[in-house]
N, C-alpha and C positions, 0 to 999 in steps of 0.2 A: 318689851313695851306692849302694854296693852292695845287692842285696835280701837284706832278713835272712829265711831259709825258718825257720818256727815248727818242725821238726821233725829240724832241724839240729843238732849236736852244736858248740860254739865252745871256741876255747883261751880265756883271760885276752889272749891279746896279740892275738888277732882280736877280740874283743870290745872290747878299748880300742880299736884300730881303726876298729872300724864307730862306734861313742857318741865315739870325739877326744877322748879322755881321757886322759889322763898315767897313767902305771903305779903312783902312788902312790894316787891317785884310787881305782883298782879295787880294788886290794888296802885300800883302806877301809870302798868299799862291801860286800867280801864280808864283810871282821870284822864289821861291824857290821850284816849279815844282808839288803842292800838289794835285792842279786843272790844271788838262790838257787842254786847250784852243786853239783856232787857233787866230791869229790874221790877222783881216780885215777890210781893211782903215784906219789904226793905233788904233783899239780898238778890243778886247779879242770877240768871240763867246764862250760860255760854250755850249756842250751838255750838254741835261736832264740826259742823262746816268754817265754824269759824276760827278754830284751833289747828283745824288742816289747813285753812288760810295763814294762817303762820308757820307752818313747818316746812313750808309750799318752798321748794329753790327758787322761784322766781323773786318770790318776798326775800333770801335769802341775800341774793347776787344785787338786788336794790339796795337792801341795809349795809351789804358793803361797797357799793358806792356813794353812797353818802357817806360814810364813816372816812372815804378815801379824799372826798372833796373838802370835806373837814378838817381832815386832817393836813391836806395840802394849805390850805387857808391859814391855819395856826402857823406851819413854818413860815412860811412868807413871810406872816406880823412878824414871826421871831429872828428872822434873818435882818426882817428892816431895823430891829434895834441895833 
C-alpha cells in the first residue's frame, strides 16, 4: 500500500485507490458526510489526513459497535414476531 502523507491533497479516484473502494462506495460516503472533502472546479479534494482518519482503529472499533447495536435491534424486532 501506498503511504498516505496527512498533509497531501487526494482526488476521489486516488482516494478509492488507496481504501479499494468502488467509485460508488466513495461518492456515498462523501453524500452522506463520512469523508470530509472540499470541493474545487466541481470535483471533491480529500486531505491525507482525512483518509488516515478512516483507516484509524479507533474509527474502526466504533463502526463495529454500531453495526453490533444494530444488529442487536433487528433480532429483538425479529424475535418479537
Amino acid at each position: 500500500m501506498a503511504e498516505i502523507k496527512p498533509n497531501e491533497v487526494y482526488t476521489t479516484e486516488e482516494t478509492r485507490a488507496l481504501l479499494k473502494i468502488s467509485s460508488s462506495t466513495i461518492k456515498r460516503m462523501l453524500k452522506k458526510g463520512l469523508i470530509q472533502a472540499n470541493k474545487v472546479g466541481g470535483q471533491y479534494r480529500i486531505l491525507g489526513k482525512e483518509i488516515l482518519r478512516l483507516v484509524s482503529p479507533s474509527l474502526e472499533q466504533k463502526a463495529g459497535r454500531k453495526y453490533m447495536a444494530v444488529k442487536r435491534r433487528v433480532i429483538k424486532t425479529i424475535n418479537k414476531w
